[in-house]
C-alpha positions as CSV (number, residue, x, y, z in Angstrom):
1,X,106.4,101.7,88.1
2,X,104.8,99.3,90.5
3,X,102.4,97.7,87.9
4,X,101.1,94.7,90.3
5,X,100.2,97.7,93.2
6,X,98.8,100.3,90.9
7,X,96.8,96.7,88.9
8,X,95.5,95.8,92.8
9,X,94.7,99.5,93.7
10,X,92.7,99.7,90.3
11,X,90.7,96.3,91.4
12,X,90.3,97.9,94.6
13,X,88.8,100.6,93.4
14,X,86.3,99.0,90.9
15,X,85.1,96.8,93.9
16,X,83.9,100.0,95.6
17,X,81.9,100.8,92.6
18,X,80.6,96.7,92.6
19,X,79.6,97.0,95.8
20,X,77.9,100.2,95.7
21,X,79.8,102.0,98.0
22,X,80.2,105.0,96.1
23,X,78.1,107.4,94.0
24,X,80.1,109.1,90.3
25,X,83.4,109.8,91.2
26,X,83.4,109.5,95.0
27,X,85.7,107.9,97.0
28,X,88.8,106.6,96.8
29,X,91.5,103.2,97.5
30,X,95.3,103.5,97.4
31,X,97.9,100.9,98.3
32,X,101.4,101.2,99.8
33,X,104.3,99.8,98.8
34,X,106.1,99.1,102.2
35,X,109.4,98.3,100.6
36,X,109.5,101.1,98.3
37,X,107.8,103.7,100.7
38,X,105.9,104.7,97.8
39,X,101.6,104.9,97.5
40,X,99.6,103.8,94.7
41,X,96.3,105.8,94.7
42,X,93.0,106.6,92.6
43,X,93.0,109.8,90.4
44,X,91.1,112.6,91.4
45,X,87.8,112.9,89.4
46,X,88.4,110.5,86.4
47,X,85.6,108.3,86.4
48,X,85.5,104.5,87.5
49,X,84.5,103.1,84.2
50,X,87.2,105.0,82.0
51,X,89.9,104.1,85.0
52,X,92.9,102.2,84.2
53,X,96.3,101.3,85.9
54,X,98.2,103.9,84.2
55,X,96.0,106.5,85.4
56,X,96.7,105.6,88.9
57,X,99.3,107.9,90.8
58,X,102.5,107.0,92.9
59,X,103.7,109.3,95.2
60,X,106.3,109.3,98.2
61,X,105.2,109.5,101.8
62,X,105.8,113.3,101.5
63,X,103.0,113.7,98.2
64,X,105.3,114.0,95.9
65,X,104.3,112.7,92.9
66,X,106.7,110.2,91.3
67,X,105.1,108.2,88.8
68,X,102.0,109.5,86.8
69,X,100.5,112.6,84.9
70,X,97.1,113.2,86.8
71,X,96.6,114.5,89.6
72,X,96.2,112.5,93.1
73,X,93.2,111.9,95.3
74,X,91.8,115.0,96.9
75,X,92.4,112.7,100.2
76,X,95.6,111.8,99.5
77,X,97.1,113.8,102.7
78,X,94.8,111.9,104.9
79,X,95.9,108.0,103.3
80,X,99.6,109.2,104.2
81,X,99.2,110.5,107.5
82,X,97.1,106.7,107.9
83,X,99.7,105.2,106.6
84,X,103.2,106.9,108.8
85,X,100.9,106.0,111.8
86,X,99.3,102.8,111.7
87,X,102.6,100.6,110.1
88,X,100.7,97.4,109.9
89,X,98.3,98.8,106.9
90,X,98.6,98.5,103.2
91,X,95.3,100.0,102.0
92,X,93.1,102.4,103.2
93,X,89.5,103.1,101.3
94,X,87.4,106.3,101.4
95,X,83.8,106.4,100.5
96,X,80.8,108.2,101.0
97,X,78.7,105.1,102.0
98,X,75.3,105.6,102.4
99,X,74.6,104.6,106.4
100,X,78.1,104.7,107.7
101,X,77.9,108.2,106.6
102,X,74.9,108.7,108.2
103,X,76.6,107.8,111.4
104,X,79.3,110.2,110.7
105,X,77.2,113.0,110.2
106,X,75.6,112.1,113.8
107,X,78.8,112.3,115.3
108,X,78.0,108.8,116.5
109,X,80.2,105.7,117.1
110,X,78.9,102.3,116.3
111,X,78.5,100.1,119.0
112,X,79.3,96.5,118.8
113,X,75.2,95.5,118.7
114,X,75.7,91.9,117.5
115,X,77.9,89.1,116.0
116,X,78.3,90.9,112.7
117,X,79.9,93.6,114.2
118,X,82.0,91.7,116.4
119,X,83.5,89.4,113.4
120,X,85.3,92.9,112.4
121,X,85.5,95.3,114.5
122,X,86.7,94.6,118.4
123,X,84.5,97.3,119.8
124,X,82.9,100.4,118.7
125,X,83.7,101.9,115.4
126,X,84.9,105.5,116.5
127,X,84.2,109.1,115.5
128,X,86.6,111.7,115.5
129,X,86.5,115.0,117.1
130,X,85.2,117.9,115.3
131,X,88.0,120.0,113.5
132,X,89.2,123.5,114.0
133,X,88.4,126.1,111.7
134,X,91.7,126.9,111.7
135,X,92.4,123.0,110.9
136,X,89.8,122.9,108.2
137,X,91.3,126.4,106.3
138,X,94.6,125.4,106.5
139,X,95.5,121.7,106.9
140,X,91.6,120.4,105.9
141,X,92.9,117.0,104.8
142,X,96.2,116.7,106.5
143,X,94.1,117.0,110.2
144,X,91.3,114.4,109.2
145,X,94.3,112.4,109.3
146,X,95.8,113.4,112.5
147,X,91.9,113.4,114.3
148,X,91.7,110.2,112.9
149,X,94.4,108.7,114.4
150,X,93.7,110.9,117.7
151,X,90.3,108.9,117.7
152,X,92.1,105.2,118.4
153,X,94.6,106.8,121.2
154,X,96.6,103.5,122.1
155,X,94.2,101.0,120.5
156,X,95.1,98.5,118.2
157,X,94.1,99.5,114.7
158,X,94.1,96.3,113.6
159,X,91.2,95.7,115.8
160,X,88.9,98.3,114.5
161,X,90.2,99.0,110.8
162,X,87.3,101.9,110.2
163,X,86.8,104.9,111.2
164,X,83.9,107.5,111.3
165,X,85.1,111.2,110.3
166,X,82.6,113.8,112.3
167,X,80.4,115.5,109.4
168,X,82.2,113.6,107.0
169,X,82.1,109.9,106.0
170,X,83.9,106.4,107.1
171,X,87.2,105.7,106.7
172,X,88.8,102.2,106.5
173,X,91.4,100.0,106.0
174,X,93.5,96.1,105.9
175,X,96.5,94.8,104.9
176,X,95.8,95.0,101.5
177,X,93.7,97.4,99.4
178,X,91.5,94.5,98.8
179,X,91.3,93.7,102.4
180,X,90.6,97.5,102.8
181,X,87.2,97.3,100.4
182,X,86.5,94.0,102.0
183,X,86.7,96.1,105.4
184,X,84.8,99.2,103.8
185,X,81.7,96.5,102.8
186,X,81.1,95.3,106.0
187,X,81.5,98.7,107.4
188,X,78.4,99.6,105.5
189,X,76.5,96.5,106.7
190,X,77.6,97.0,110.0
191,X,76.1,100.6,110.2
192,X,73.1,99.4,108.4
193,X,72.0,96.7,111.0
194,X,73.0,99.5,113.4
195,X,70.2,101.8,112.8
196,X,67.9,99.2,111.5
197,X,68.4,97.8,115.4
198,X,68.4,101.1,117.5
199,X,65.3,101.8,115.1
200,X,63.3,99.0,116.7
201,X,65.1,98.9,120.6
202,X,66.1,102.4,120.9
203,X,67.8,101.0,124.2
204,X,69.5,98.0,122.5
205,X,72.3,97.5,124.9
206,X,74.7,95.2,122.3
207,X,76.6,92.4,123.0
208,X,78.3,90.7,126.4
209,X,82.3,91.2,126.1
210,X,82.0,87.7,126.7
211,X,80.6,87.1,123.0
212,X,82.8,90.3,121.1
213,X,85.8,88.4,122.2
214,X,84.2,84.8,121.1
215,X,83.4,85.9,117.9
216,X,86.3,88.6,117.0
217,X,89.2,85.9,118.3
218,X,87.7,83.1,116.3
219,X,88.6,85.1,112.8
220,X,91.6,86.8,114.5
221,X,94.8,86.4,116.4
222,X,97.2,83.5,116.4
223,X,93.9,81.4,118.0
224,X,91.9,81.6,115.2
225,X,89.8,78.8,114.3
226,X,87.3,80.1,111.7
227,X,87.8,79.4,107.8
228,X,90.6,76.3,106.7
229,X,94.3,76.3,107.5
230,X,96.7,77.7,104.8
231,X,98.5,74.4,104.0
């Protein structure tokens, strides 16, 4: 059942691992099949290095498994809930990434501080609110979800495809599950630079709106001028 999907969630997933995103089994990629309504997503636990396609798992939009004998992603809830509310998403990555997680568990957004920043992401990457206890005991995964989504109000997740989850780790996300990892990657740079800069200027202001919208609109939007023309 969806071979090519579960093949470009499984390359997805092994580019986490490439790029150092991840430590044993953390983290995790899953795809969406928009015509099927169906999600492709890692196995919980298994090990990158003995992963294959058929290990992946398929569920419907629900979590019902259809397709596949392990068990899903611990942060499966979280993918769906991503994926009912932002339509214009087909992958979403998880990981525990080193400084982006570091900005998590400071319950800090990242400000656009430079060009870097504003290739990706139009404005700060956000944190979420805090959870409930009552949230955490009995919808944990589910409501990282929801405050996820709560976090962007009526922006444009297509702007900012990451997201910092309070005490937790980053979140992020594309049009494909490649495009998520890509996304994911320069997340982690991106929050790198960030404290390496606030480290030197505590006070670093970052940059003019002038220059976020120069740089994000030339690799974005219908104006785009950066890279070739698809012929």
């Amino acid at each position: 059942m969806l071979k090519q999907l579960r093949e470009q969630v499984l390359e997805a997933n092994l580019e986490v691992v490439r790029r150092g995103l991840v430590l044993y089994t953390f983290g995790n990629v899953s795809g969406i099949s928009r015509e099927d309504n169906l999600v492709a997503i890692k196995p919980s636990g298994v090990p990158y290095d003995r992963m294959k396609a058929d290990d992946l798992v398929i569920t419907d939009l629900d979590g019902k498994i259809v397709w596949g004998e392990l068990r899903p992603s611990s942060d499966l809830d979280t993918h769906l809930h991503l994926y009912k509310s932002f339509s214009e998403i087909g992958g979403v990555v998880h990981t525990h990434s080193e400084h982006a997680t570091a900005w998590a568990q400071a319950c800090r957004p990242i400000p656009p501080l430079g060009t870097t920043h504003a290739d990706y992401f139009y404005g700060p990457v956000p944190i979420t609110r805090d959870l409930t206890p009552d949230e955490i005991k009995n919808n944990y995964v589910r409501a990282t979800g929801v405050a996820i989504t709560e976090a962007f109000g009526n922006r444009d997740p297509m702007e900012v495809p990451a997201a910092l989850v309070a005490g937790h780790g980053p979140f992020a996300w594309g049009r494909t599950p490649d495009d998520a990892v890509h996304n994911a990657v320069v997340l982690e740079a991106v929050a790198r630079m960030a404290m390496y800069t606030f480290s030197l200027r505590p006070d670093a202001q970052g940059v003019s709106q002038a220059l976020l919208d120069r740089h994000y609109f030339r690799k974005h939007g219908a104006s785009a001028t950066y890279g070739q023309a698809e012929k």
